[in-house]
C-alpha positions, 0 to 999 in steps of 0.5 A, a space after each residue: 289522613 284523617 276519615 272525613 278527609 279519606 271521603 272527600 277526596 274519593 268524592 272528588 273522584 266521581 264522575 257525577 261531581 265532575 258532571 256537576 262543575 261542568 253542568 255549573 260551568 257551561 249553563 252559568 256560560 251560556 246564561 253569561 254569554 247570553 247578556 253579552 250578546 244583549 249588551 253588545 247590541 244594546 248597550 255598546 254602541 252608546 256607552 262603550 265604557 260602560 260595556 266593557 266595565 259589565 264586560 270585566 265582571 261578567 268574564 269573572 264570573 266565567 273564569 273564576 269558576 276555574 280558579 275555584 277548581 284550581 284553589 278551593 276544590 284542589 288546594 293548589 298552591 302558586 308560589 310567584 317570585 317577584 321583585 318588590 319593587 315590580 310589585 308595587 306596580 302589578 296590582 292591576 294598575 297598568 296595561 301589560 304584555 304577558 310573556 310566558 313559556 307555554 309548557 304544560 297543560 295547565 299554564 293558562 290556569 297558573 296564569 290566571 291564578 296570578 291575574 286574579 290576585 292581582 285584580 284583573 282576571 275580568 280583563 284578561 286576555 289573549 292571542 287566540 285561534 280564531 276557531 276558539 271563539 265559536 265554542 260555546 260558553 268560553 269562546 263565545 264569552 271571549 269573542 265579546 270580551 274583545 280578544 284578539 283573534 288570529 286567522 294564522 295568515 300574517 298579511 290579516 293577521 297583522 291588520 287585525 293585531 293593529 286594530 284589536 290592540 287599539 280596542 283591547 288597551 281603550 279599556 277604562 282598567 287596566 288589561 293584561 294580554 298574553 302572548 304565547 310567542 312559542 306559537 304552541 305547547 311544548 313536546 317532546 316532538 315539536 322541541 325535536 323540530 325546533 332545535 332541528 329549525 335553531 341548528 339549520 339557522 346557527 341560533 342557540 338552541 333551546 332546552 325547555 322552550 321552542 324558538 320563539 316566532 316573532 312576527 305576532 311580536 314585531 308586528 304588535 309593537 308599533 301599536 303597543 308603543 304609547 298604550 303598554 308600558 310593560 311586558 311581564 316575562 313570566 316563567 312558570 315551572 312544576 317540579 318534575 318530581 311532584 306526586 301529582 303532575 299539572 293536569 286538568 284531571 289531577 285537579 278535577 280529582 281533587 289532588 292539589 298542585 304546586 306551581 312556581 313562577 318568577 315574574 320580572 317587569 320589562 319597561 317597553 322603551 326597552 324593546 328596540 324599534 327597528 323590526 330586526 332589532 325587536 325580532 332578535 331581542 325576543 329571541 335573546 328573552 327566550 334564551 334569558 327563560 330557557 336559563 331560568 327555567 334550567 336553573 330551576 330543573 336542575 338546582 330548585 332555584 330560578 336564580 342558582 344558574 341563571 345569572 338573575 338576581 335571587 327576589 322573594 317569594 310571595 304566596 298568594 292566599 284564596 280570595 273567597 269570591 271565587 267560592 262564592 260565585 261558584 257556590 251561586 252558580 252551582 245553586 242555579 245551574 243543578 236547581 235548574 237541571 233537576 227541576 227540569 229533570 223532576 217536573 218532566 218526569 211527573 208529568 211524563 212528558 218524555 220528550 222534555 226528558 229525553 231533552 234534558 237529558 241529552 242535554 246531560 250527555 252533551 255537557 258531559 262529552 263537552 266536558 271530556 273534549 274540553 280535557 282532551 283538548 287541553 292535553 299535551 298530545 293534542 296541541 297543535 303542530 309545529 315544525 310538521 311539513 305543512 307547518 313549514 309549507 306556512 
């Protein structure tokens, strides 16, 4: 590696540029979640189309600035295995269901860089807490952009499902919306549980997933019926022998990380009607990933193993508007922050200081919290007895 090289990356290393992107990140959020709030009330209620069309932009703008983290500060890598045929069809011009295995820390970033490349991150969305949409900045930004919002009690959640979807696939573009139907993040302890919840019900056991739960499933279908015409099944897998692990802190630090993913394309007709039917063709999916991704694991390949047919490859190149909006935001985000900070301290108003910088302090634990919450060891429960009282 070459001098200039050595230095950048030890640069990546520091605090202070973490504390820059987040500085970047959480003002140009507010500033974002700010004109959403505006619009909501004053432009909304007479041009929903409209709305939503400034809505796909201004959460591009969000999300982006975390692809920028993930392509052109990290130079990870994606490789998506996808049918030709599927591909013609993903560039952004249908709805969609996504279907992923929720096993790392950073599976939604994956998700996303593959969103973008295909031209519909700004519509992005999913199934969510509902304790997620009162934090600021990304929470508050995906409470306008109309995400679905679960409370964790099937009779509202049913209802909510019902009418979100109605809202989410009147969208002018076309909207791609996750579910994770494991419910939560894979570990080593909630797959304990799972497989314990398989063998006490004589259903296959599952190596790399946890059982599916299929109410969220079912009880989407019937208004999914006439509006998606697709599932996506996406399976993302990160060797386990690569020198870097698929961490938030790995990118934040500058090393890159190399994911793969096989993509396959379900027509939705395909999915039976009948509620037990649809509940068992979801399980029968997560066992058709679970030999996906063992596959993987153990031979290098989705298709060795599996029984699926082996499709090519596709390496996604960077699109530079993810660098040009960061580059932007970061100009205005720390311009304003250090024109605070030096105006403050030359005119010796201490007060202002000391605001700006608690303000500092702030976003920097919002910026450890938010790492820590993305961590492995504090997804939620699963199979845990008040789980289980559920």
């Amino acid at each position: 590696m070459s001098p200039i090289m050595t230095f950048l990356t030890e640069i990546k290393k520091l605090r202070l540029i973490h504390l820059c992107i987040a500085i970047t990140f959480f003002i140009s959020g507010l500033v974002i979640n700010l004109v959403q709030l505006i619009l909501h009330f004053t432009l909304k209620p007479f041009n929903v189309v409209l709305f939503r069309r400034i809505m796909f932009y201004l959460c591009y703008s969000l999300n982006s600035q975390l692809l920028f983290v993930a392509e052109w500060y990290s130079n990870s890598k994606l490789h998506v295995y996808i049918d030709p045929d599927d591909l013609e069809k993903f560039c952004g011009k249908e709805h969609v269901l996504l279907m992923m295995n929720h096993t790392y820390e950073i599976d939604w970033l994956a998700g996303w860089m593959f969103t973008e490349k295909n031209h519909v991150l700004g519509n992005c969305k999913a199934y969510a807490k509902k304790a997620i949409s009162y934090v600021p900045a990304i929470g508050w930004a995906w409470y306008f952009a109309e995400f679905v919002f679960l409370e964790r009690s099937y009779d509202k959640d049913k209802e909510i499902i019902a009418r979100q979807l109605k809202e989410v696939f009147a969208y002018p573009d076309p909207v791609w919306l996750l579910l994770n139907a494991e419910g939560t993040r894979f570990t080593p302890k909630k797959h304990e549980a799972s497989v314990k919840f398989a063998q006490e019900r004589g259903m296959t056991v599952l190596k790399h997933h946890l059982i599916p739960r299929t109410k969220g499933f079912t009880a989407s279908l019937p208004t999914l019926r006439g509006r998606c015409p697709a599932i996506y099944d996406v399976n993302l897998a990160f060797r386990k022998d690569a020198k870097h692990p698929p961490t938030i802190s790995t990118i934040l630090n500058g090393y890159p990380i190399e994911g793969y993913m096989f993509v396959r394309r379900i027509p939705l007709e395909n999915v039976p009607e009948d509620e037990k039917a649809a509940a068992e063709w979801l399980q029968n999916l997560f066992r058709e990933k679970d030999r996906i991704i063992d596959s993987f694991h153990t031979t290098g390949s989705f298709f060795e193993t599996s029984g699926f047919k082996e499709v090519p490859v596709k390496q996604f190149k960077y699109r530079p508007y993810n660098l040009l909006n960061f580059a932007l935001w970061s100009l205005f985000s720390i311009s304003l922050i250090l024109y605070y900070l030096v105006s403050s301290f030359l005119a010796q108003n201490w007060i202002s200081l000391s605001i700006a910088v608690g303000i500092l302090l702030a976003i920097y634990v919002m910026m450890v919290k938010s790492i820590n919450m993305s961590k492995i060891s504090k997804a939620s429960s699963y199979g845990s007895e008040t789980s289980k009282s559920k």
